[in-house]
C-alpha positions as a Markdown table, in Angstrom:
| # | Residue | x | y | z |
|---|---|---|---|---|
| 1 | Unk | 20.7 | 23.3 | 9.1 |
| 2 | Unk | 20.5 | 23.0 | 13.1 |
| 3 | Unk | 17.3 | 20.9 | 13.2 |
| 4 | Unk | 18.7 | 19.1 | 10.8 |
| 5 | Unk | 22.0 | 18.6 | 12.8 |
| 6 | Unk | 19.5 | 17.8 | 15.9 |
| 7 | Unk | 17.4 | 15.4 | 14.0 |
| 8 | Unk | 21.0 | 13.7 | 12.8 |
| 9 | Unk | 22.0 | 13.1 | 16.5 |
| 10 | Unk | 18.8 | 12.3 | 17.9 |
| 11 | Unk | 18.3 | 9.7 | 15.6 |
| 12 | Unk | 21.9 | 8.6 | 15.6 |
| 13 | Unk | 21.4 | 8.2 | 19.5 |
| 14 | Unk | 18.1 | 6.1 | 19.1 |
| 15 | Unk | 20.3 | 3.6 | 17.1 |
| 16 | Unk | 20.6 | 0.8 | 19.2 |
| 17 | Unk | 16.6 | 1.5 | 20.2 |
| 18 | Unk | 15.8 | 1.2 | 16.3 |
| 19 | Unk | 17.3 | -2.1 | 16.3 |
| 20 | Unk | 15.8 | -3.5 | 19.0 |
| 21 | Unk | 12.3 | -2.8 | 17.6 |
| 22 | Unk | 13.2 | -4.5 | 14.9 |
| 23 | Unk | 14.2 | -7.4 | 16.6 |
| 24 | Unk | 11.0 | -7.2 | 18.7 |
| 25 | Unk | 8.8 | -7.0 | 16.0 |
| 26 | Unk | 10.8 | -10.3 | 14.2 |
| 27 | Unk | 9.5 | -12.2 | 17.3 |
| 28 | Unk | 6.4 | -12.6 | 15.4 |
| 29 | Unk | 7.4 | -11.8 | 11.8 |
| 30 | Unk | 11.0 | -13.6 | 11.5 |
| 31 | Unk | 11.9 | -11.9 | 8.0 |
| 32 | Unk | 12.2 | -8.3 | 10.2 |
| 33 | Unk | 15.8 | -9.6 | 11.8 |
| 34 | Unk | 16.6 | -11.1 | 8.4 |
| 35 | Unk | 18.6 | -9.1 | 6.0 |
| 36 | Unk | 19.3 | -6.1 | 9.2 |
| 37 | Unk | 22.6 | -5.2 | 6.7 |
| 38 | Unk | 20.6 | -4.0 | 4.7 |
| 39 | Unk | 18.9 | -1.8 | 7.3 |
| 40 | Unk | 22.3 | 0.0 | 8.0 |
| 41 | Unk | 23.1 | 0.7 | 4.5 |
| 42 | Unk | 25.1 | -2.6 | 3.4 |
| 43 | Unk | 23.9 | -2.8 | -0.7 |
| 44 | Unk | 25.8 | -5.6 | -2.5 |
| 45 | Unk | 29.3 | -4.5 | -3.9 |
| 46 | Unk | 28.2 | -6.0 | -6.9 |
| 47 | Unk | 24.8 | -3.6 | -7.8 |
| 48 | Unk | 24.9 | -1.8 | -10.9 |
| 49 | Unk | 25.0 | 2.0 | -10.2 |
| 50 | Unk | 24.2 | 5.6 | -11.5 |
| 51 | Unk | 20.5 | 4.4 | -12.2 |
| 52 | Unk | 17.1 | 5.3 | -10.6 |
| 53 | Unk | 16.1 | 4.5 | -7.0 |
| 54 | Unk | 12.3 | 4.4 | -6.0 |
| 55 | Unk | 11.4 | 3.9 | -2.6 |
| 56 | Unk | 7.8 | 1.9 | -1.9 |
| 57 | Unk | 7.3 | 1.9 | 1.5 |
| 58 | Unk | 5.2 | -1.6 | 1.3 |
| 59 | Unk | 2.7 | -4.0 | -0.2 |
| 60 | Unk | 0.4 | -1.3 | -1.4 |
| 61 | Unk | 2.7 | 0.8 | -2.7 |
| 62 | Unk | 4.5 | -1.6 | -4.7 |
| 63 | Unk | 1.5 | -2.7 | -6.5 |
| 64 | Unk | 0.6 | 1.0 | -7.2 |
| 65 | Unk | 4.1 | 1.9 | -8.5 |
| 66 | Unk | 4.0 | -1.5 | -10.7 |
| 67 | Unk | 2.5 | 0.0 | -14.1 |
| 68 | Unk | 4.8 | 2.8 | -13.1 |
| 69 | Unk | 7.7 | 1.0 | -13.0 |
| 70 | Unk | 6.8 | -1.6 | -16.1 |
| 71 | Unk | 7.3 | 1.7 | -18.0 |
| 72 | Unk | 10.3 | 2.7 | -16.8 |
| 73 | Unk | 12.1 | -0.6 | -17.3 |
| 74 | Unk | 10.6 | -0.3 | -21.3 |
| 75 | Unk | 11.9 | 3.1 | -21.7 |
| 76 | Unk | 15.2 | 3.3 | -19.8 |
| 77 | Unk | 16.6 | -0.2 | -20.1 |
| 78 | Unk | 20.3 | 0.6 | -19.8 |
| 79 | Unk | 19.3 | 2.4 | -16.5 |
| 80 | Unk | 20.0 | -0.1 | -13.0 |
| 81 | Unk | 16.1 | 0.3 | -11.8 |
| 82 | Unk | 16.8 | -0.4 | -7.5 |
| 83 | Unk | 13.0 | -0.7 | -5.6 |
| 84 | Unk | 13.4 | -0.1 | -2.1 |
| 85 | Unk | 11.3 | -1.1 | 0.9 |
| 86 | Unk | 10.9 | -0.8 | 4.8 |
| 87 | Unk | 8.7 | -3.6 | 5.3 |
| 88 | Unk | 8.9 | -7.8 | 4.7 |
| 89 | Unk | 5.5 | -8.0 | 2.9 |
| 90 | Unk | 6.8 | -5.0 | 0.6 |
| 91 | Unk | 9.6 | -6.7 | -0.2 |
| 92 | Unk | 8.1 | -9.9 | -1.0 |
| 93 | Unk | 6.1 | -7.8 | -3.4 |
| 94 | Unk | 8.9 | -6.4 | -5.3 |
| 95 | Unk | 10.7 | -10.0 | -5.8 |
| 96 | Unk | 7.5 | -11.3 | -7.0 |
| 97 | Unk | 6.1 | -8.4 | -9.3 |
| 98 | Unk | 9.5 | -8.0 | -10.9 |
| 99 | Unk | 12.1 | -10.6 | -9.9 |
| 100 | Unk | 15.5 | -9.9 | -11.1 |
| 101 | Unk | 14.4 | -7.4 | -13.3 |
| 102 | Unk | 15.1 | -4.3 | -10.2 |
| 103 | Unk | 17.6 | -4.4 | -7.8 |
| 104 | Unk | 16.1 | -4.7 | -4.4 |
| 105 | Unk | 17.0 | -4.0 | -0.7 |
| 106 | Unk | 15.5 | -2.9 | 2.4 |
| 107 | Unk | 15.5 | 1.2 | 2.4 |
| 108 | Unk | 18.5 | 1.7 | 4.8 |
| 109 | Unk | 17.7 | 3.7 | 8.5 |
| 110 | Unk | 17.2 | 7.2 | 8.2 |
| 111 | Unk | 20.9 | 7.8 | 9.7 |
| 112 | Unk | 23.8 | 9.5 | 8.4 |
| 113 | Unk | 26.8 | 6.7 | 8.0 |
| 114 | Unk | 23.8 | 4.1 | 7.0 |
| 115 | Unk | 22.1 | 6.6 | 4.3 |
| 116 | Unk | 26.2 | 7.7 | 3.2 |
| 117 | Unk | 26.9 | 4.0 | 2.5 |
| 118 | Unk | 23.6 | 3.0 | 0.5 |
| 119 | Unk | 24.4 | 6.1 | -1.5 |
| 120 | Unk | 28.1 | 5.7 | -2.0 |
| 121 | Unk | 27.1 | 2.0 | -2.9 |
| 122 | Unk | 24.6 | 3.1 | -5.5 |
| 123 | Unk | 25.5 | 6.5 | -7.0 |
| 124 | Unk | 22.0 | 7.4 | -8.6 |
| 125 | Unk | 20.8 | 9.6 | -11.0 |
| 126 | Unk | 17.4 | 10.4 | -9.6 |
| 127 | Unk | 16.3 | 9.0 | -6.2 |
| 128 | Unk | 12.0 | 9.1 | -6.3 |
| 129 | Unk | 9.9 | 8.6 | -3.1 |
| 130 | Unk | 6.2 | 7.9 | -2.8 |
| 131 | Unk | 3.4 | 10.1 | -1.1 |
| 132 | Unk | 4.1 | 10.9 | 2.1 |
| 133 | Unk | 7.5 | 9.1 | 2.6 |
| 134 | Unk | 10.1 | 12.4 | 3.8 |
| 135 | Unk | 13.5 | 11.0 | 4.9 |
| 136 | Unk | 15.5 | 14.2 | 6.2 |
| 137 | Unk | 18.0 | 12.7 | 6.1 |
| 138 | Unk | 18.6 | 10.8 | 3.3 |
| 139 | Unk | 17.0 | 13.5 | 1.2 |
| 140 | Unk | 19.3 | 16.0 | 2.4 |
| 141 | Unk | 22.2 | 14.0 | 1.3 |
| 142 | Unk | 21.1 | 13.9 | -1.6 |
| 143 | Unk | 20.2 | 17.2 | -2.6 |
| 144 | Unk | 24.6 | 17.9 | -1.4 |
| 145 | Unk | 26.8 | 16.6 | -3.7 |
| 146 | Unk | 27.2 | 12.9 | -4.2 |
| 147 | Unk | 29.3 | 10.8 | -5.9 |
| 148 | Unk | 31.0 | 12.1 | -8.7 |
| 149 | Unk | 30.3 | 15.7 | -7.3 |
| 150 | Unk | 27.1 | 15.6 | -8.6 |
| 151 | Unk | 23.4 | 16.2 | -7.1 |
| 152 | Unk | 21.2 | 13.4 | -6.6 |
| 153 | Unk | 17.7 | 14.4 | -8.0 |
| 154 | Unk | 15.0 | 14.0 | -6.1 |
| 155 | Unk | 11.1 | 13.6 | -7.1 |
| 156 | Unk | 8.0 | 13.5 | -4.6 |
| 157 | Unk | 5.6 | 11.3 | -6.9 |
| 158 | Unk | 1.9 | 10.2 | -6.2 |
| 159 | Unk | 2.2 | 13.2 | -2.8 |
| 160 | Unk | -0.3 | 13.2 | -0.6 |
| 161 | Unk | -0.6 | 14.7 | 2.7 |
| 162 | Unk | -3.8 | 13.9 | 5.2 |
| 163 | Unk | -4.9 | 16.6 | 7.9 |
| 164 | Unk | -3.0 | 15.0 | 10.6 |
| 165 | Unk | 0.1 | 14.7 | 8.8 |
| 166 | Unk | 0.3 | 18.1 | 8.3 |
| 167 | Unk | -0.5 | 19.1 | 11.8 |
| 168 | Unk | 2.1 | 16.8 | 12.7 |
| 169 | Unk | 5.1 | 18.6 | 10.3 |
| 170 | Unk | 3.8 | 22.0 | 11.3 |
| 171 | Unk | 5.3 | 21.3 | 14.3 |
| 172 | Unk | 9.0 | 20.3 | 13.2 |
| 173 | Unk | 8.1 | 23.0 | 10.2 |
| 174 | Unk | 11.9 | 23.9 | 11.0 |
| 175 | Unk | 12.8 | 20.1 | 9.5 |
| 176 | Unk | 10.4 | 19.3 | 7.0 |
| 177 | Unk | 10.2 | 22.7 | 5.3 |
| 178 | Unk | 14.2 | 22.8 | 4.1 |
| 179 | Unk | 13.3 | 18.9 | 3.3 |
| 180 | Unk | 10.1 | 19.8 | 1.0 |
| 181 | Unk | 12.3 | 22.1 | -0.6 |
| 182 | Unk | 15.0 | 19.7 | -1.7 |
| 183 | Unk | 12.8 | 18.1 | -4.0 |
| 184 | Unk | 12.7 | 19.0 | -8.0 |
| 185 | Unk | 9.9 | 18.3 | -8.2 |
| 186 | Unk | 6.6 | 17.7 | -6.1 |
| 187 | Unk | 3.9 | 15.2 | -8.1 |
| 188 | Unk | 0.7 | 15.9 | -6.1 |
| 189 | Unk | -2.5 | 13.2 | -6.2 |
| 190 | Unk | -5.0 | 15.9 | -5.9 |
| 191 | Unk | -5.3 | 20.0 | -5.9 |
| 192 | Unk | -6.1 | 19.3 | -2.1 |
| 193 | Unk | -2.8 | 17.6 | -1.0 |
| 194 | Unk | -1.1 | 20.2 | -3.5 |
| 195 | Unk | -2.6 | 22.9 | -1.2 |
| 196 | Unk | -1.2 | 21.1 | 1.7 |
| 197 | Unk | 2.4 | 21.1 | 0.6 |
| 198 | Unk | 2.0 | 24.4 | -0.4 |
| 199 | Unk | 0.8 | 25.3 | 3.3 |
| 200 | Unk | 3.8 | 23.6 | 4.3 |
| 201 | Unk | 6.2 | 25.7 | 2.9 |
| 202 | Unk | 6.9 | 23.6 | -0.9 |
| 203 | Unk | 7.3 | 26.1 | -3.3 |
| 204 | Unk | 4.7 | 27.0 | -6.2 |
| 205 | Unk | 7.4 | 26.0 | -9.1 |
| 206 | Unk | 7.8 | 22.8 | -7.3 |
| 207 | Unk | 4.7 | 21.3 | -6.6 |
| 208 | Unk | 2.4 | 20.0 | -9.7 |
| 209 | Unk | -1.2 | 18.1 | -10.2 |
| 210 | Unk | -0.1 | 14.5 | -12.0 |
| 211 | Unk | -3.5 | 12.5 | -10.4 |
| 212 | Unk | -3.2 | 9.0 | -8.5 |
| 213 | Unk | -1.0 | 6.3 | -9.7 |
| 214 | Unk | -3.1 | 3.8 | -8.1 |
| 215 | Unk | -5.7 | 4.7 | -10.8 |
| 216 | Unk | -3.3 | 3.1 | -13.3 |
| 217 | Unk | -3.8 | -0.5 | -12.0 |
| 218 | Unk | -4.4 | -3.7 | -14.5 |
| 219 | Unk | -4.9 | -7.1 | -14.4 |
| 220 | Unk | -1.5 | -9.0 | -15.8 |
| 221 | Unk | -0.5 | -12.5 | -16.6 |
| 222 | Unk | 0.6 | -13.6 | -12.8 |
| 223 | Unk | -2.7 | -12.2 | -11.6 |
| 224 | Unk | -5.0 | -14.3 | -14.5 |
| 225 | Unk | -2.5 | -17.1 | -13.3 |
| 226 | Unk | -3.1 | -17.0 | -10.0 |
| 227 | Unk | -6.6 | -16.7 | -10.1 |
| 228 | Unk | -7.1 | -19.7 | -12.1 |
| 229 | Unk | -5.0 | -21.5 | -9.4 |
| 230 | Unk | -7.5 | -20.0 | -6.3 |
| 231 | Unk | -10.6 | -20.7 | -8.8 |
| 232 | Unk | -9.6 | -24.4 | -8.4 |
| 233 | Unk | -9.8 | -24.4 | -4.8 |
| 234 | Unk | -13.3 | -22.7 | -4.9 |
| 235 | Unk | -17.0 | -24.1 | -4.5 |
| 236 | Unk | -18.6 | -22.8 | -7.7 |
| 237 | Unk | -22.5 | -22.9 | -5.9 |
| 238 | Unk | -21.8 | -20.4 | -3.0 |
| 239 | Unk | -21.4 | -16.5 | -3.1 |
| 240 | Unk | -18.0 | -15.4 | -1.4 |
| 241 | Unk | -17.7 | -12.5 | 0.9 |
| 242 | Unk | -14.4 | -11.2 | 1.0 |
| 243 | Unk | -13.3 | -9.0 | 3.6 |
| 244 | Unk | -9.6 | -7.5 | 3.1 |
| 245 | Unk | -6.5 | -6.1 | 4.4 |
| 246 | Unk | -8.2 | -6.9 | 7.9 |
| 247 | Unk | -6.8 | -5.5 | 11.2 |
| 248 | Unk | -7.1 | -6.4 | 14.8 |
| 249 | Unk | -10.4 | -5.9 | 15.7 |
| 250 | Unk | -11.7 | -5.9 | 12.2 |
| 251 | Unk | -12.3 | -9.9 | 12.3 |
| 252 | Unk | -14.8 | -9.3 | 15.5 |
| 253 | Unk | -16.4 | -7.2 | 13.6 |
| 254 | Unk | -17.0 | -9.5 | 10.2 |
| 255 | Unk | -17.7 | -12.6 | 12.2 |
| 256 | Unk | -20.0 | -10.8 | 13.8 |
| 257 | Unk | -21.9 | -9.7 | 10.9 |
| 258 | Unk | -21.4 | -13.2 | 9.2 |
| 259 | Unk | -23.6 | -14.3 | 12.8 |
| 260 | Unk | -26.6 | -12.7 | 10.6 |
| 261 | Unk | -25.9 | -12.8 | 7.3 |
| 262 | Unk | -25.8 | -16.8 | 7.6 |
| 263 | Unk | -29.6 | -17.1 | 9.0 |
| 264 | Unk | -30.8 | -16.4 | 5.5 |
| 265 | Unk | -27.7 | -17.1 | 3.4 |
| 266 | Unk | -26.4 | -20.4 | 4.9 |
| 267 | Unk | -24.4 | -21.2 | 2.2 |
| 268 | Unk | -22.3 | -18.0 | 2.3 |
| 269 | Unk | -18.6 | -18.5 | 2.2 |
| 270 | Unk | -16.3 | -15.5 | 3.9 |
| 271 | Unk | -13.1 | -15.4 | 2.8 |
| 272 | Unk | -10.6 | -13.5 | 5.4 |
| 273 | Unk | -7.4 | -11.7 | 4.5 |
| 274 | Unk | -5.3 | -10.7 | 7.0 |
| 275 | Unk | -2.6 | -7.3 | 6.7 |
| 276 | Unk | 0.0 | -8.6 | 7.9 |
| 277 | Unk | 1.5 | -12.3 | 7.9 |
| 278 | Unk | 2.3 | -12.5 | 11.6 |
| 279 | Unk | -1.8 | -12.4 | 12.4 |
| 280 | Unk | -2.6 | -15.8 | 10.3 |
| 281 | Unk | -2.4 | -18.2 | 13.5 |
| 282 | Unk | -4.4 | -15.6 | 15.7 |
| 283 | Unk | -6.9 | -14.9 | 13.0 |
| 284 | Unk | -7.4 | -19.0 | 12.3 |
| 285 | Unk | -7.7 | -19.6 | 16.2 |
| 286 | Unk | -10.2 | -16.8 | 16.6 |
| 287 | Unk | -12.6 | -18.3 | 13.5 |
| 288 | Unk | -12.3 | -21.3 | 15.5 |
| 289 | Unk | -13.3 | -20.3 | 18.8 |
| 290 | Unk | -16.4 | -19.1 | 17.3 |
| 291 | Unk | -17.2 | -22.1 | 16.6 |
| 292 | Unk | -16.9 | -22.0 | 12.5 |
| 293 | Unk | -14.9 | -24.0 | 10.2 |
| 294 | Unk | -11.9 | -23.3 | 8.5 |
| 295 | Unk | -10.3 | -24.0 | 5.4 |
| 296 | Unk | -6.5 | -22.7 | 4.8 |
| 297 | Unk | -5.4 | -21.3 | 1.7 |
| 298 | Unk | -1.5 | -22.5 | 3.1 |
| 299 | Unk | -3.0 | -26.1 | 3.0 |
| 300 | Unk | -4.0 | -25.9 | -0.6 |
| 301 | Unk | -7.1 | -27.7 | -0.2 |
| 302 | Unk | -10.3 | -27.4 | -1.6 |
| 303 | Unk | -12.8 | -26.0 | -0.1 |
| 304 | Unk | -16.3 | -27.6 | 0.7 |
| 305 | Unk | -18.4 | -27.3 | 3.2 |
| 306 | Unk | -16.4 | -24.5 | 5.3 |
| 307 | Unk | -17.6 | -21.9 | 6.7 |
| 308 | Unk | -14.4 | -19.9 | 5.9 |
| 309 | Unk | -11.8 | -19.6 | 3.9 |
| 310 | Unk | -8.2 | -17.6 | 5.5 |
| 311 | Unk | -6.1 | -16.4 | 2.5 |
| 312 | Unk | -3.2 | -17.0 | 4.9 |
| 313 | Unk | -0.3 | -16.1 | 2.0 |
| 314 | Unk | 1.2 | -13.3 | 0.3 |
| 315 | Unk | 0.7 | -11.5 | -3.3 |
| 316 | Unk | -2.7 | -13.4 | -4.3 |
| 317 | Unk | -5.4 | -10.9 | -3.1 |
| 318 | Unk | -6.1 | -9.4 | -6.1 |
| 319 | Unk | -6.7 | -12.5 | -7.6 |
| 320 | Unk | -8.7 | -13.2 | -5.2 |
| 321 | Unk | -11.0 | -9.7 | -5.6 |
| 322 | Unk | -11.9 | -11.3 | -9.0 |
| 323 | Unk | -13.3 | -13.9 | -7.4 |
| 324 | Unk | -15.4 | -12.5 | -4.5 |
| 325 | Unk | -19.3 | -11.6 | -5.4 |
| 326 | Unk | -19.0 | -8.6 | -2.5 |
| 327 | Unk | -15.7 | -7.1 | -1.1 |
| 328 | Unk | -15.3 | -5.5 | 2.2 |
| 329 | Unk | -12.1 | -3.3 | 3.0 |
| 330 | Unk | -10.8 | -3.7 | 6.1 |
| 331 | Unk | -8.9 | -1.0 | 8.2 |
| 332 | Unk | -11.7 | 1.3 | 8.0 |
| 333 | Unk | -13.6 | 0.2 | 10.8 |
| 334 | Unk | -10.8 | 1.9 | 13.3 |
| 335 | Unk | -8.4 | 4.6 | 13.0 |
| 336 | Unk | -5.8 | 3.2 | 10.6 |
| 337 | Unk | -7.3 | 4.9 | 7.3 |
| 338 | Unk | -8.9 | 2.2 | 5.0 |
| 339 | Unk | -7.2 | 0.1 | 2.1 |
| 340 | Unk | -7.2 | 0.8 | -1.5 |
| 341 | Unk | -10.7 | 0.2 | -2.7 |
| 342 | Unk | -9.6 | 0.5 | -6.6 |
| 343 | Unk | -8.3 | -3.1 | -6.5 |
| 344 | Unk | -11.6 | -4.2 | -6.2 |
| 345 | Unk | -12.9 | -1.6 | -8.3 |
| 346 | Unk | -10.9 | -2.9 | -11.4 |
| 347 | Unk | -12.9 | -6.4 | -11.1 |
| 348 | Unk | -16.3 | -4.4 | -10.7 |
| 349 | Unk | -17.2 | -5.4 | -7.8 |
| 350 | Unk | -19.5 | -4.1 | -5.2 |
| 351 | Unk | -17.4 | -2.3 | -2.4 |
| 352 | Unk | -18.3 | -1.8 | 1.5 |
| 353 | Unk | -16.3 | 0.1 | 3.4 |
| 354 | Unk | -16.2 | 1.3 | 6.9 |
| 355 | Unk | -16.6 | 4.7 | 7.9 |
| 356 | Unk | -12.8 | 5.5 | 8.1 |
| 357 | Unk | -11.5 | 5.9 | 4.5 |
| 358 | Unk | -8.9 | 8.9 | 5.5 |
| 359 | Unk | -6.0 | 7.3 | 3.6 |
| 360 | Unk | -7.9 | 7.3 | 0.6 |
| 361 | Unk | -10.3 | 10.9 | 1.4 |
| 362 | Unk | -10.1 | 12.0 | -2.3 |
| 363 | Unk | -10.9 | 8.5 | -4.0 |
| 364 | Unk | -13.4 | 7.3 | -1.5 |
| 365 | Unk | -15.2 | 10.8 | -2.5 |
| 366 | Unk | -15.0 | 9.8 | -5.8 |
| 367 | Unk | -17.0 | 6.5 | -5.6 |
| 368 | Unk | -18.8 | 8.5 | -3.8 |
| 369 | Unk | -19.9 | 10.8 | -5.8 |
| 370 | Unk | -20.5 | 8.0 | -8.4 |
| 371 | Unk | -22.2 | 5.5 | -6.8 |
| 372 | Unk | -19.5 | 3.2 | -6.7 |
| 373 | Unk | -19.5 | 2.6 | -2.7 |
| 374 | Unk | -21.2 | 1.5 | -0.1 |
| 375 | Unk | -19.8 | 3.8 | 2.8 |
| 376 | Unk | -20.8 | 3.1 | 6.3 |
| 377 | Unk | -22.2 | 6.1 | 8.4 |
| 378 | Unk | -21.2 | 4.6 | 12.2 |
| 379 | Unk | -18.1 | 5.3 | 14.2 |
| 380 | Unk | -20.0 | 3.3 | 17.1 |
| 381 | Unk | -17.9 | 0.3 | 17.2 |
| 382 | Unk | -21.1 | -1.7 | 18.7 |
| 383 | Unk | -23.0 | -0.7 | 15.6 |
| 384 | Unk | -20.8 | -1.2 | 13.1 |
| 385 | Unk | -21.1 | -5.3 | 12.6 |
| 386 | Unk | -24.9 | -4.4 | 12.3 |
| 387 | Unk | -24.5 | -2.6 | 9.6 |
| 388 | Unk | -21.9 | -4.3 | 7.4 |
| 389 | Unk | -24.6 | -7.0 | 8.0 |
| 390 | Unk | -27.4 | -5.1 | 6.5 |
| 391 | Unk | -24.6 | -4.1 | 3.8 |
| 392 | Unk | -24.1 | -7.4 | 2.7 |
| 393 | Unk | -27.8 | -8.8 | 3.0 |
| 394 | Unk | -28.9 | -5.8 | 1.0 |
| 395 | Unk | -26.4 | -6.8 | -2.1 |
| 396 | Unk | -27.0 | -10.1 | -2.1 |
| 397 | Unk | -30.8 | -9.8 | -1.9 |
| 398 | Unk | -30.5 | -7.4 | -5.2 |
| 399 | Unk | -27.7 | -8.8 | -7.7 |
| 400 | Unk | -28.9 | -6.0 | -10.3 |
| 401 | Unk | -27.5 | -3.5 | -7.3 |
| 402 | Unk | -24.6 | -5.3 | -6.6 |
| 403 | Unk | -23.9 | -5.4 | -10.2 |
| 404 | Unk | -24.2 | -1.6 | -11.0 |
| 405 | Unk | -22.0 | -0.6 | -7.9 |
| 406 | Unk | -19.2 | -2.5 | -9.3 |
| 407 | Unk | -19.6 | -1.3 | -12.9 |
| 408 | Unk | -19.9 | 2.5 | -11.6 |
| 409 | Unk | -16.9 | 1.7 | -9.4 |
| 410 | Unk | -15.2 | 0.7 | -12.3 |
| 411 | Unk | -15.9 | 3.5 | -14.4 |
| 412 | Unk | -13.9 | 5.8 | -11.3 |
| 413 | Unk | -11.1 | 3.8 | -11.8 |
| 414 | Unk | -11.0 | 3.8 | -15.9 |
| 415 | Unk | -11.7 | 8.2 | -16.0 |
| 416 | Unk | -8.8 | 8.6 | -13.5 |
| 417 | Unk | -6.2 | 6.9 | -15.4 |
| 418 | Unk | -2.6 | 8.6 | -16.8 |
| 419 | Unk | -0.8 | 9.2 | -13.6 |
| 420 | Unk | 1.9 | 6.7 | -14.5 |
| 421 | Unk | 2.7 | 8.4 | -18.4 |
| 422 | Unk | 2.9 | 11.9 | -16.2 |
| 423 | Unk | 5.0 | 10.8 | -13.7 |
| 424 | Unk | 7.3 | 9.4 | -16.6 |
| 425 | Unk | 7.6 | 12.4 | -18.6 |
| 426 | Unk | 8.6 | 14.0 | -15.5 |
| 427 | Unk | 11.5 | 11.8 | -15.0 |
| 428 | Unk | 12.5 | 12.3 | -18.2 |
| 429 | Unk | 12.8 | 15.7 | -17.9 |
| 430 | Unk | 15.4 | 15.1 | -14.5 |
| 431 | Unk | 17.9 | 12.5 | -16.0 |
| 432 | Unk | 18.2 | 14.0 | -20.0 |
């Protein structure tokens, strides 16, 4: 109870620091100082309550929760089904995956009147967070009694823990255990991350295997739609490398590589994706300083002769991955972990990724193990252009190869499937 009390007032007292942040970081992303009610608890008077409430930090774990949540709105449809966010690209997501079908906000800050207003507002049944999002806070709230003097359930679902996350709760163990332990119910990815929430101090009753929801991924209507719509923009006589999710620094590297690859493929088109909106502009000007040309997917133009095409807009790169003869990930080329390589995997096609995959340790290993990936060995940053060159020359110099990584990829995907119907009987068991 005292580190939580600390926590409370520490982050009460960083406040007005929080805010600014936010306002800093909407100097280059505008949508961040948009909707800031929200942000301090302020849910519409007018939301339906006493439902579920399932928090998707952003993009990627929107699209992972989707199949999820499809279910849910099938099986529970008198329930109000609210998908919370912290980011602007997660929240575009949710209104485009599910429109007026969820309530939506921004998850309010982690600070006692905000969190006490969003749940007064709401009054849920069950609130569910995703892998490694802990809210002290909030969470504690909700395991005291809310609303109608009832307990707020709580469920952990798709957990995962990497080393350094739990190096970093081991020391505020004081915090995080009491908050482990408010949970009903802890829905591990893996027997690994289990162990780690066990070493954490989660109980042994609490904490079960359910897999990776982001095995359970399928292509829908709006993704066959957009597709169509990207295929029209598209040469149909040049093979596309698409490199995704890219970071800063990660476009130095893939130009770099495209330097090579172009002497004996000229007619090569790379396709960039950017992370995060607020990057488009640099990203374009950097292409362009090296001297290549550049076609916009904003512009809605065809493409033709251009060296490159910049998938500068939201919610259309996994129509894209159907699209692309090789996919690269981007993110693993640095420290920040690697993007999910399944989305490709679903369209069977050859993946290359860097050699830091630590977000995704247990599904990386998979591919792995299965062929289903082409994993880079260097953490030399001068070396690593190199080899996504050779990479990428190798796969396109043997389509037979390319074709049998993406099938075996594929296969990962299709034996790993079920996390979704597990994590559902689980939340039936909490609201009946």
């Amino acid at each position: 109870m005292l580190a939580l009390l600390i926590y409370r007032i520490i982050i009460l007292l960083l406040l007005p620091i929080l805010l600014l942040i936010l306002l800093c970081r909407s100097l280059s992303n505008p949508h961040y100082r948009q909707r800031l009610t929200e942000r301090l608890g302020f849910f519409p008077n007018s939301c339906r309550k006493g439902g579920i409430v399932i928090h998707a930090a952003s993009v990627g774990e929107v699209i992972a929760l989707t199949p999820f949540v499809e279910a849910l709105l099938l099986q529970h449809p008198q329930l109000a089904i609210t998908v919370t966010t912290f980011t602007p690209t997660g929240s575009a997501q949710v209104k485009k995956q599910f429109g007026s079908r969820v309530q939506h906000s921004f998850l309010p800050l982690d600070i006692y009147p905000c969190t006490q207003l969003f749940l007064k507002r709401l009054q849920p049944k069950l609130m569910i967070f995703m892998e490694t999002e802990l809210w002290p806070n909030l969470i504690s709230q909700c395991a005291s009694q809310c609303g109608a003097n009832k307990k707020i359930k709580l469920l952990l679902i798709n957990a995962r823990l990497s080393a350094n996350s739990v190096k970093n709760y081991q020391k505020i163990n004081a915090l995080i255990k009491p908050t482990l332990n408010h949970f009903d119910k802890i829905l591990c990815q893996s027997q690994d991350n289990l162990s780690k929430f066990l070493k954490l101090g989660a109980s042994p009753q609490q904490c079960q295997l359910s897999g990776n929801l982001k095995f359970d991924i399928s292509v829908n209507a709006n993704t066959n739609e957009q597709q169509a719509k990207l295929t029209e923009l598209l040469p149909t006589n040049r093979p596309l490398w698409l490199v995704a999710s890219t970071h800063q620094g990660d476009e130095k590297i893939a130009l770099a590589a495209f330097d090579t690859i172009k002497k004996s493929y000229p007619q090569l088109l790379l396709v960039l994706v950017p992370r995060h909106p607020e990057r488009f502009n640099f990203v374009a000007k950097l292409c362009a300083s090296k001297g290549y040309s550049l076609a916009k997917r904003s512009e809605n133009t065809r493409v033709t002769e251009q060296d490159i095409w910049l998938l500068d807009t939201l919610g259309e790169l996994m129509a894209a991955y159907a699209l692309a003869d090789i996919v690269t990930m981007g993110g693993s080329f640095s420290d920040i972990g690697g993007h999910n390589p399944l989305e490709p995997a679903l369209f069977k096609k050859p993946i290359i990724v860097g050699s830091d995959m630590s977000n995704f340790t247990e599904i990386t290993h998979q591919l792995k193990q299965n062929q289903g990936v082409i994993k880079l060995s260097s953490t030399e940053k001068n070396e690593h252009a190199l080899q996504l060159a050779q990479a990428v020359l190798d796969l396109l110099a043997d389509k037979k190869a390319a074709n049998l990584l993406g099938i075996q990829a594929h296969q990962v995907v299709l034996n790993n499937q079920g996390a979704s119907a597990r994590t559902l009987a689980q939340v039936q068991k909490l609201i009946t």
